[in-house]
C-alpha positions as CSV (number, residue, x, y, z in Angstrom):
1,X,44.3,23.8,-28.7
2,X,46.4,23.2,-32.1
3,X,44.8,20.9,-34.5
4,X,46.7,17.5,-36.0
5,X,46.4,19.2,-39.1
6,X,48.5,22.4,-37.4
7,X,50.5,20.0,-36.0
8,X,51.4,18.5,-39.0
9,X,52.3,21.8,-40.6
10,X,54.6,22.8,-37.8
11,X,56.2,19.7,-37.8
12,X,56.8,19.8,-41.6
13,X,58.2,22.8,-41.2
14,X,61.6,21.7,-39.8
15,X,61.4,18.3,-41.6
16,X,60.4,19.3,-45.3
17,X,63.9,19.2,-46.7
18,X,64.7,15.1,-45.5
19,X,61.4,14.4,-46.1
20,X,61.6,15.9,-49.9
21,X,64.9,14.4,-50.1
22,X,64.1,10.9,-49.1
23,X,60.7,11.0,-51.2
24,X,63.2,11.2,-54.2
25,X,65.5,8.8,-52.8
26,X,62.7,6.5,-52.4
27,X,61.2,7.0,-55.8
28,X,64.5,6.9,-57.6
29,X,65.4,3.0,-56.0
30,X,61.0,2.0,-57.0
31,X,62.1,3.4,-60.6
32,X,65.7,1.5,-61.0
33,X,63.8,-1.5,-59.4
34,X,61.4,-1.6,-61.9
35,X,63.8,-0.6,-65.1
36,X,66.5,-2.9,-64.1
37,X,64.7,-6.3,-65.8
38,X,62.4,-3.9,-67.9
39,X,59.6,-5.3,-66.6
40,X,56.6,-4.2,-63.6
41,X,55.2,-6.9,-61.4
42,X,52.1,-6.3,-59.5
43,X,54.5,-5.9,-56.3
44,X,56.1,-3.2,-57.7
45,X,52.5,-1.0,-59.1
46,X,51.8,-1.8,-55.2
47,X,54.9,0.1,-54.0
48,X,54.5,2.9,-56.4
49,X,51.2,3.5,-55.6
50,X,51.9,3.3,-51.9
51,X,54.4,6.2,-52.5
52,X,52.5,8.4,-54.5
53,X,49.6,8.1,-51.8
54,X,52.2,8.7,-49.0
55,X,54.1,11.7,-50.9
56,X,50.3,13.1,-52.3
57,X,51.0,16.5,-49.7
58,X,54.4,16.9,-52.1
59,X,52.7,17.4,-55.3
60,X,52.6,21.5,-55.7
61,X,56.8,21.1,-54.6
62,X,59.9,20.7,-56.7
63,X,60.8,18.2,-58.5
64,X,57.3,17.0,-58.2
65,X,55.3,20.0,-59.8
């Protein structure tokens, strides 16, 4: 029986480019959001942190390493 973990992994497999290509995509529009009036509300720390937690399996991969 193949794990969830396994499952993952095989399923990343096929979807790692879109899923590194909207995780930059994502960050890019939290990053202009946040430059575009120079300042960082508590809403916006929120989101950023969200995507780092969400994105943490991207970490060792390009552009991200």
């Amino acid at each position: 029986m193949m794990t969830k973990l396994q499952e993952i992994s095989d399923y990343r497999r096929f979807t790692g480019p879109a899923e590194l290509h909207k995780a930059v995509n994502t960050l890019s529009g939290i990053v202009a959001g946040i430059t575009t009036d120079a300042k960082i509300s508590e809403d916006e720390i929120q989101e950023l942190s969200n995507w780092c937690l969400l994105h943490e399996h991207l970490i060792n991969k390009h552009p991200f390493n």
